[in-house]
C-alpha positions in Angstrom: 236.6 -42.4 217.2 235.4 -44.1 214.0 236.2 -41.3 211.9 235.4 -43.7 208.6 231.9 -42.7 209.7 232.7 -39.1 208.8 234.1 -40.1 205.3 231.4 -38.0 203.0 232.0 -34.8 204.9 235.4 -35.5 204.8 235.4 -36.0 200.9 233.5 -32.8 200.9 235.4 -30.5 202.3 238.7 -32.2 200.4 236.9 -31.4 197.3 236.1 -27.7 198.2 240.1 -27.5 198.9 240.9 -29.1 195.9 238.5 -26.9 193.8 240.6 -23.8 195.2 243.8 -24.9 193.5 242.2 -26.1 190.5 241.3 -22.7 190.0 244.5 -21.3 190.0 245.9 -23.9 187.3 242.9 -24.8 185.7 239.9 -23.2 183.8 235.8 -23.2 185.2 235.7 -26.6 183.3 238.2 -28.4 186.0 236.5 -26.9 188.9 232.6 -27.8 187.6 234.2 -31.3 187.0 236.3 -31.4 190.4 233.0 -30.3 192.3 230.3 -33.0 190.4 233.0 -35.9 191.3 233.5 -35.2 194.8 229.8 -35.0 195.5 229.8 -38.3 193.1 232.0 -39.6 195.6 230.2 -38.4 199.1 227.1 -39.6 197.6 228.5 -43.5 197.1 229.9 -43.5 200.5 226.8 -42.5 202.1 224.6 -45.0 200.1 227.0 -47.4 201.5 226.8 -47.3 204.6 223.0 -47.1 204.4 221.1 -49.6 206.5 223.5 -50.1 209.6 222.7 -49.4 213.4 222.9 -46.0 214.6 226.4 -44.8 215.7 227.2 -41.6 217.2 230.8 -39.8 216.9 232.9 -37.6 219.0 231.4 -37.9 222.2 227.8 -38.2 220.7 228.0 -34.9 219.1 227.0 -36.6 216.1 224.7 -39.2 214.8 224.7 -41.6 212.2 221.2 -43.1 211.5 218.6 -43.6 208.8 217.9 -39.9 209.2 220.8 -38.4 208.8 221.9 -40.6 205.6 218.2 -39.7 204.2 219.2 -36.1 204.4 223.4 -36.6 203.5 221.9 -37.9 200.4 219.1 -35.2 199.8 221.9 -32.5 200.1 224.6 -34.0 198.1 222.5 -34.1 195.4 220.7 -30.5 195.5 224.7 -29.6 195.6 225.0 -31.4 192.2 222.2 -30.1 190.8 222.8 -26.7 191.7 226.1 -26.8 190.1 225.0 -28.3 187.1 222.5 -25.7 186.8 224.9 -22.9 187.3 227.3 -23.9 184.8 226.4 -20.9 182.1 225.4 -18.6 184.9 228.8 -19.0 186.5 230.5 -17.2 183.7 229.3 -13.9 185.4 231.7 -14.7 188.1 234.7 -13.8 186.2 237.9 -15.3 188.2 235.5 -16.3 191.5 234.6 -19.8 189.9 236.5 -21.3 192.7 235.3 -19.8 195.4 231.8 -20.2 194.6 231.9 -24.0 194.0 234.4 -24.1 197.1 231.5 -22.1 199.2 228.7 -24.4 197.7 230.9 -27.3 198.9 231.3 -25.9 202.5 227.9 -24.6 202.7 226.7 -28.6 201.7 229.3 -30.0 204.1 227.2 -27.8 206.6 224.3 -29.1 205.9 225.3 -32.6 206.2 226.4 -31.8 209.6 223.4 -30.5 210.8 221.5 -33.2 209.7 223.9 -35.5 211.8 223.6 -33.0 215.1 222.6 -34.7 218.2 223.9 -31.9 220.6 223.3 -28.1 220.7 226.6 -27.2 220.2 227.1 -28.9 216.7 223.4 -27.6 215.6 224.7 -24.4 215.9 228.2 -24.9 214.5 227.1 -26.6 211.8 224.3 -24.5 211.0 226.8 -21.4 211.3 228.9 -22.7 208.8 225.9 -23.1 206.2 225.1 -19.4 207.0 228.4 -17.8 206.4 228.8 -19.4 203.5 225.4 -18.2 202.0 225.7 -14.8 203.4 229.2 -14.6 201.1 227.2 -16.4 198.1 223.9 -13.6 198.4 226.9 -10.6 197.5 229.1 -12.9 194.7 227.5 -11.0 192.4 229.0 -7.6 193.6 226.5 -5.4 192.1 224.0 -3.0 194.1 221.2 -5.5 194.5 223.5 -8.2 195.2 225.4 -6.3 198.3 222.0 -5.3 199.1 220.7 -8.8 199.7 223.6 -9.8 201.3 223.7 -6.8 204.0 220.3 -7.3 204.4 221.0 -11.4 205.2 224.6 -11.0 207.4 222.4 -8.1 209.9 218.7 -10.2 210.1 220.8 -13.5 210.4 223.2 -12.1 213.2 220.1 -11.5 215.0 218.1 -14.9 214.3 221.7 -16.7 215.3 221.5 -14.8 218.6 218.5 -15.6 219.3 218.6 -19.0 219.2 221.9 -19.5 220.8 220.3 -17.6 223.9 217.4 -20.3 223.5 219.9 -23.1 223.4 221.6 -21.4 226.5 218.2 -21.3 228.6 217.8 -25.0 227.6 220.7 -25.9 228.8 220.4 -24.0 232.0 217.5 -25.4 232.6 218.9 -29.4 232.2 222.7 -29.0 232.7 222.4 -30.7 228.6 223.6 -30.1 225.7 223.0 -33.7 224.1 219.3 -33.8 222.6 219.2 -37.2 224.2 220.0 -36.1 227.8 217.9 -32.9 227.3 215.0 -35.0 226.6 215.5 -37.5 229.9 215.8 -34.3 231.8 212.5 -33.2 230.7 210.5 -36.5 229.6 209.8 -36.9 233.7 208.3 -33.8 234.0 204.5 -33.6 234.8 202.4 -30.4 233.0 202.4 -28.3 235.9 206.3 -28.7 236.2 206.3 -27.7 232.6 204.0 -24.9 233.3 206.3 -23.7 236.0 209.6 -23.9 234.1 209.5 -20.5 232.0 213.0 -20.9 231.3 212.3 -24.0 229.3 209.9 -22.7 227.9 211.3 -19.3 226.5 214.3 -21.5 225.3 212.0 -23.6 223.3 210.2 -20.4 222.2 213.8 -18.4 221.6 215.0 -21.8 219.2 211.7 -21.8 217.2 212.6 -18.5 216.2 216.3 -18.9 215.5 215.1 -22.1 213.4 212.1 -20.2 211.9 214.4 -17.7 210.6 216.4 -20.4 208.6 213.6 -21.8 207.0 211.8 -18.4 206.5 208.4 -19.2 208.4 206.1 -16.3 209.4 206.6 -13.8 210.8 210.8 -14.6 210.8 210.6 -14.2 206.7 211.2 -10.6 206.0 214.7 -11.4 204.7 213.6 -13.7 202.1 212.2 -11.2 199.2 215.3 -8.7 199.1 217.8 -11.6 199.3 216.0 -14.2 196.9 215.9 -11.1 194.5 219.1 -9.7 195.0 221.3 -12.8 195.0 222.7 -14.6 192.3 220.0 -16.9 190.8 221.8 -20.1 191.6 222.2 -19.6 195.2 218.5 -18.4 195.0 218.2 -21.6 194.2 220.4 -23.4 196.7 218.7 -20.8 199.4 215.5 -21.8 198.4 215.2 -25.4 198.7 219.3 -26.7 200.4 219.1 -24.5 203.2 215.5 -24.8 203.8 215.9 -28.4 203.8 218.7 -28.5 206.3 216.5 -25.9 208.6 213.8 -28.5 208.4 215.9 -31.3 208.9 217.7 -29.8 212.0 214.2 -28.2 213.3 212.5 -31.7 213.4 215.6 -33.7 214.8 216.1 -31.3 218.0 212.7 -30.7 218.6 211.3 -34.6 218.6 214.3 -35.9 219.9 214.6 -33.5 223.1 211.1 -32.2 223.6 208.8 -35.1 222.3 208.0 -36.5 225.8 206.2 -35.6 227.8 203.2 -35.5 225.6 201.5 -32.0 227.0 204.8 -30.6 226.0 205.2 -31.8 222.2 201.5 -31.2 222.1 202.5 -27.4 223.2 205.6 -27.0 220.4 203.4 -28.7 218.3 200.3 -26.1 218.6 202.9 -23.5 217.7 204.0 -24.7 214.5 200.5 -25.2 213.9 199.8 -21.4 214.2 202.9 -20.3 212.2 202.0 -23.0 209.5 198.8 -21.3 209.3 200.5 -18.0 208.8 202.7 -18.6 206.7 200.8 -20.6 204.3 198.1 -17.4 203.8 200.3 -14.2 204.3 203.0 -16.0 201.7 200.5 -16.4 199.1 198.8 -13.5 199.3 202.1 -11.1 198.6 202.8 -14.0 196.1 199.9 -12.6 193.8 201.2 -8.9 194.0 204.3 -9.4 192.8 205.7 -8.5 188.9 209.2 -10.2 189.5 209.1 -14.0 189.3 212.0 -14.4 191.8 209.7 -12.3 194.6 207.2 -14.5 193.4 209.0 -17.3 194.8 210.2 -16.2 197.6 207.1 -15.8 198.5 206.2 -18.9 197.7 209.2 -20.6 199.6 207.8 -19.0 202.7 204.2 -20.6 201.8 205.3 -24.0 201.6 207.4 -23.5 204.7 204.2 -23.1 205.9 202.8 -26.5 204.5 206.1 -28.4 205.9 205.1 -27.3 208.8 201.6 -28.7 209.0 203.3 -31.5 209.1 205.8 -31.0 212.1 202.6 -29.9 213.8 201.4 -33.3 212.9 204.5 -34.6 214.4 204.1 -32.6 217.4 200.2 -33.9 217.8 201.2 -37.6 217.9 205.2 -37.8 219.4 204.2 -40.9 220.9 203.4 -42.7 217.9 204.7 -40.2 214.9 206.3 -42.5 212.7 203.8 -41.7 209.5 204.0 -38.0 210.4 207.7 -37.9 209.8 207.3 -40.4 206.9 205.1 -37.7 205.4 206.9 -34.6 206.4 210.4 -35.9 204.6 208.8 -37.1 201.4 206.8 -33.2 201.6 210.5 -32.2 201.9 211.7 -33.8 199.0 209.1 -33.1 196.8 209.2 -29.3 197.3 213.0 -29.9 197.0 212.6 -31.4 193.0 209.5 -28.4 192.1 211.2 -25.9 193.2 214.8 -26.8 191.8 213.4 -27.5 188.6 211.6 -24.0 188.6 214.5 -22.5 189.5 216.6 -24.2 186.9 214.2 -23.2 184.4 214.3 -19.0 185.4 217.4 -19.3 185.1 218.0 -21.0 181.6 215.1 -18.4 180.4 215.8 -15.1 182.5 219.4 -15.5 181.4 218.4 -15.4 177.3 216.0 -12.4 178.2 218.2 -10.6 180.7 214.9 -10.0 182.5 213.2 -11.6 185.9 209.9 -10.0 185.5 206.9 -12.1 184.7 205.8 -10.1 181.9 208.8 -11.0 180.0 208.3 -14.3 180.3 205.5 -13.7 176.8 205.6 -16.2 174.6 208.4 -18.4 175.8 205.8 -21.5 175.0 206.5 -20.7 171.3 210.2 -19.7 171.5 210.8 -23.1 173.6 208.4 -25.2 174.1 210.4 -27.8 176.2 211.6 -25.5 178.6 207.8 -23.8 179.2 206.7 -27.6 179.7 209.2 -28.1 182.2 208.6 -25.0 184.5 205.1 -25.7 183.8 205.1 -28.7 185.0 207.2 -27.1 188.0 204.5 -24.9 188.6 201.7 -27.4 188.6 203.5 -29.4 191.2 204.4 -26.9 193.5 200.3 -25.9 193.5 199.4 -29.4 194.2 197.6 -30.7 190.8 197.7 -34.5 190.2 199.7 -36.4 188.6 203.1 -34.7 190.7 204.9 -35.6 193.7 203.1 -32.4 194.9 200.0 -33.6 194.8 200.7 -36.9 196.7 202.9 -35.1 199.1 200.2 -32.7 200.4 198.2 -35.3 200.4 200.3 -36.9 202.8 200.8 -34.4 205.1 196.7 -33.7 205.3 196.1 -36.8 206.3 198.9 -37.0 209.0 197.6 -33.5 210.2 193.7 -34.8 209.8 194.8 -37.9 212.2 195.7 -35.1 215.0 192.4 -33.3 214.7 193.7 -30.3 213.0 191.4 -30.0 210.9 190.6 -26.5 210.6 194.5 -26.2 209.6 193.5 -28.6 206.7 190.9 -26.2 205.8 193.7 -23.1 206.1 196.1 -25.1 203.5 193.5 -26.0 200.9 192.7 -22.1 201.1 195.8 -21.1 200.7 196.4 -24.1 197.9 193.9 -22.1 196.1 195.3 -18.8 196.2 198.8 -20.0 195.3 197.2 -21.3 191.7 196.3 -18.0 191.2 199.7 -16.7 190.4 201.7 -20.3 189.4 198.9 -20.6 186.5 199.3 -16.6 185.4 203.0 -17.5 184.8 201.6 -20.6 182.4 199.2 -18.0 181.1 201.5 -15.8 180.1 203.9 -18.0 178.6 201.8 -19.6 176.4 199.0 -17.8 175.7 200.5 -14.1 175.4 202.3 -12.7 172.4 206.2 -13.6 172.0 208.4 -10.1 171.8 210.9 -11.7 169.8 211.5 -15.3 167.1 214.4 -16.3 168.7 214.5 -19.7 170.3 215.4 -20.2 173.9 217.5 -23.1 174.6 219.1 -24.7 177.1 223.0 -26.2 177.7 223.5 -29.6 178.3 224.4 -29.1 182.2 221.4 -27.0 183.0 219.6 -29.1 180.6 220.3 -32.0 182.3 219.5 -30.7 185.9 216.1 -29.6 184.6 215.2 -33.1 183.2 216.6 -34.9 186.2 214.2 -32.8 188.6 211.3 -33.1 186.1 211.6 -36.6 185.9 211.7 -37.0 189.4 208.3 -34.6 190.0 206.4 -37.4 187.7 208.3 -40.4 188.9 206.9 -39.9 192.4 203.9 -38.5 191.5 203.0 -42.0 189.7 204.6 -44.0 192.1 205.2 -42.4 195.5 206.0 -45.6 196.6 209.6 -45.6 195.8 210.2 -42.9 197.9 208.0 -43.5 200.8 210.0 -46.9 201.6 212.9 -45.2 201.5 212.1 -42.1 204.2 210.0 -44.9 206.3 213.5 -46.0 207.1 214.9 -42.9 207.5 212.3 -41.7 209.9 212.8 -43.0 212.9 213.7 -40.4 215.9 215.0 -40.3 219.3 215.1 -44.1 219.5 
C-alpha cells in the first residue's frame, strides 16, 4: 500500500494529537514548540522524497508527483508561519491553545490531501476536512463578531459543499468515474457535438466550478468573505486568506486539467468561464476594496481580486491544455507569490492592530514614526500585492499576462491592468496614512521575535523572487506537470 508515501500527513496529524495532550500538561510554549517541529518534520520528509516518479496510493485515490510535493511544501510552511505569527495573538485564547494549533494542524493535513487528490471522492473528503476545521477557527474567538463570521461560513459553506458534491455526482453519472484519470478517458474521445449534447456533464462541470469558486472566494461565490475575514480571529484570517485559497486553487486546477483538459473544445469551454469570473472578480473586488474603512474588509476584498488574477491564469491553462506547461509554471509561482504578500500583510495587521486595539485604517496614523520597520514591511506588502517592481508581484503578474496574452485574451489583459490600477488606489492610502498622517500617540510599536520572524521571512521572500524569479520558477517547472 506504500504507506511511507503518506509519511508527512501522517507526522501531521501525530502532531495535532500530540499538541492535545501537551496542552493538558504543558503551558502555550510546549504546544507552539510541538506544532513548529512537526511541520519541521513533514516539511523534511516531503523535500525528501522530491524528485521521484509519480506513485499513486490506495487504489489511486491519491497521487504523489511534482505537484503535489510543490503544494505539501507550500502548505506546511504557511502552517509555520501562521503559527509563528499567532504566538502573541494566541494569548486571547485563554485554555483553547490546543485546540487551535491542533485545528491548524488538521486543517494543513487537509490541505495536503487535496493537493494529492486524484479521485472525486478524496477531493471532497479532503477538502471537507479543511472546511470544518476553519468553520470551528472563524468562532475561536467567541465574541459576537466572531460567532457571527462563523454562522455566516458553516450555512454559505453547507451550501457551496452541496453543490459541488451534486456536480461531482452528475460527473460521475455521466462516466461511471470517480478517478480524474478515468473521467478524463471517458470524455477525451468525445467530439464537440457529443459535448454539446451531454448537459449532464456539463452542469456537473458548471455545479464543481461553483463549489470550488466558493473555496477560493471568486465572483459572484465571495459574499462570505467580508463578514468572516472581519469577524474571525486575525490569524485564521490569515490562514483563510492565503492556506485555504491555495489549497482551492491547487485542487481546482488538478481536477479540472487532469479530467476535462481533452478534448480541446471542452477545456477551451471551462477555460472561457474562468475567464469571465476572472474578469469579475478582479473589478467588483477592487472596487468595494476602495470603500472600505476597516483594513481587514479591505483585504478581503482584495483576496477576492487576486482570486480573480489567479484565475487569468487557469483561463490561460484552459486556452492551451494541449501544450499548458508555462501556463501552470506561471499560475503556481502567481500562487506563491500572493501567498508571501499577503502573509506578510497579515502578519504585519496583526503585530500593529494588536498594540492599537483597532482594525480601522485611520488608526493606522503615524505608525511610520512609531515603527518604522514594521510600516516598511507591510509597505513593502502592499507594493507587492499592487504589482510594482522590484517584488515577486510584479514578476508574477507579469507571468501570468503573458501566458494569458499567448491564448488571445487580450482584452482580459486589458481588464487586469485596470483593475491593477484601481487596487493602488487603496494599498497606497494605507502607505499614505501611515506615514504621512499625524501619529495619535509616542509610543513605539514593536514586534515579538515569532511574529517578528514570520514577517521577515515573508518579506525576504517578496524581494528574493522579485530579483530573481528564477529560483522559484525551476522549482514549479518541475512541479507542473499534469494528467501525464
Amino acid at each position: 500500500m506504500n504507506l511511507e508515501l503518506l509519511l508527512p500527513e501522517m507526522i501531521i496529524a501525530g502532531t495535532a494529537v500530540l499538541v492535545i495532550l501537551l496542552d493538558l500538561f504543558g503551558g502555550r510554549r510546549a504546544v507552539t514548540i510541538a506544532s513548529l517541529a512537526g511541520l519541521a518534520a513533514a516539511f523534511g520528509v516531503t523535500i525528501s522524497m522530491w524528485g521521484g516518479d509519480q506513485q499513486f496510493i490506495f487504489n489511486g485515490l491519491f497521487a504523489l508527483d511534482g505537484y503535489a510535493l510543490f503544494f505539501k511544501l507550500l502548505f506546511i510552511t504557511i502552517a509555520a508561519l501562521v503559527i509563528l505569527a499567532s504566538v502573541d495573538y494566541s494569548s486571547r485564547f485563554k485554555s483553547s491553545a490546543g485546540e487551535y494549533h491542533a485545528l491548524l494542524l488538521i486543517a494543513t493535513l487537509g490541505m495536503v490531501l487535496m493537493a494529492a487528490a486524484a479521485d472525486l471522492i478524496a477531493v471532497f473528503i479532503s477538502l471537507e476536512l479543511v472546511a470544518i476545521s476553519c468553520y470551528i477557527l472563524a468562532g475561536f474567538l467567541k465574541d459576537r463578531k466572531s460567532t457571527e463570521a462563523s454562522l455566516k461560513f458553516v450555512l454559505l459553506g453547507g451550501i457551496a459543499s452541496a453543490v459541488l458534491v451534486y456536480g461531482m455526482a452528475l460527473v460521475f453519472g455521466f462516466t461511471g468515474e470517480t478517478r480524474l484519470a478515468e473521467i478524463s478517458a471517458a470524455v477525451q474521445g468525445l467530439s464537440a457535438a457529443s459535448i454539446v449534447g451531454s448537459p449532464g456533464l456539463l452542469m456537473g462541470m458548471v455545479l464543481m466550478a461553483a463549489g470550488f469558486g466558493f473555496k477560493i472566494a471568486a465572483v459572484p461565490f465571495q459574499m462570505w468573505a467580508p463578514d468572516v475575514y472581519e469577524g474571525a480571529p486575525t490569524p485564521v484570517t490569515l490562514f483563510l486568506s492565503v492556506g485555504s485559497k491555495a489549497a482551492g486553487f491547487a485542487v481546482l486546477l488538478r481536477v479540472f486539467f487532469s479530467a476535462f483538459s481533452l478534448p480541446q473544445a471542452l477545456s477551451s469551454d471551462w477555460g472561457t468561464i474562468f475567464a469571465v469570473l476572472s474578469a469579475a472578480g478582479m473589478l467588483l473586488g477592487n472596487i468595494l476594496a476602495i470603500q472600505q474603512g476597516n483594513i481587514k474588509r479591505m483585504l478581503a476584498y482584495s483576496s477576492i481580486a487576486h482570486s480573480g488574477y489567479i484565475l487569468v491564469g487557469l483561463a490561460a491553462v484552459g486556452m492551451s491544455a494541449s501544450a499548458s506547461a508555462p501556463g501552470q509554471s506561471n499560475l503556481l509561482f502567481y500562487v506563491a507569490a500572493f501567498t508571501l504578500a499577503d502573509l506578510a500583510v497579515f502578519t504585519a495587521v496583526i503585530i500593529i492592530s494588536s498594540k492599537l486595539n483597532s482594525d480601522l485604517i485611520e488608526d493606522y496614523a503615524g505608525v511610520g514614526r512609531r515603527s518604522p520597520l514594521l510600516a516598511s514591511a507591510l509597505t513593502l506588502a502592499l507594493v507587492s500585492l499592487i504589482g510594482l517592481p522590484p517584488t515577486a508581484g510584479f514578476i508574477a503578474k507579469f507571468y501570468i499576462f503573458t501566458a494569458a496574452a499567448r491564448n488571445s485574451l487580450l482584452w482580459l489583459i486589458i481588464l487586469a491592468v485596470i483593475a491593477s490600477v484601481i487596487s493602488a488606489f487603496y494599498y497606497l492610502r494605507v502607505v499614505k496614512v501611515m506615514w504621512l498622517n499625524q501619529p495619535a500617540g509616542d509610543e513605539r510599536i514593536t514586534a515579538s521575535p515569532a511574529p517578528g520572524l514570520a514577517l521577515a521571512i515573508a518579506c525576504a521572500g517578496i524581494l528574493l523572487l522579485g530579483v530573481a524569479p528564477a529560483l522559484l520558477m525551476k522549482l514549479v517547472e518541475a512541479a507542473s506537470i499534469l494528467g501525464s
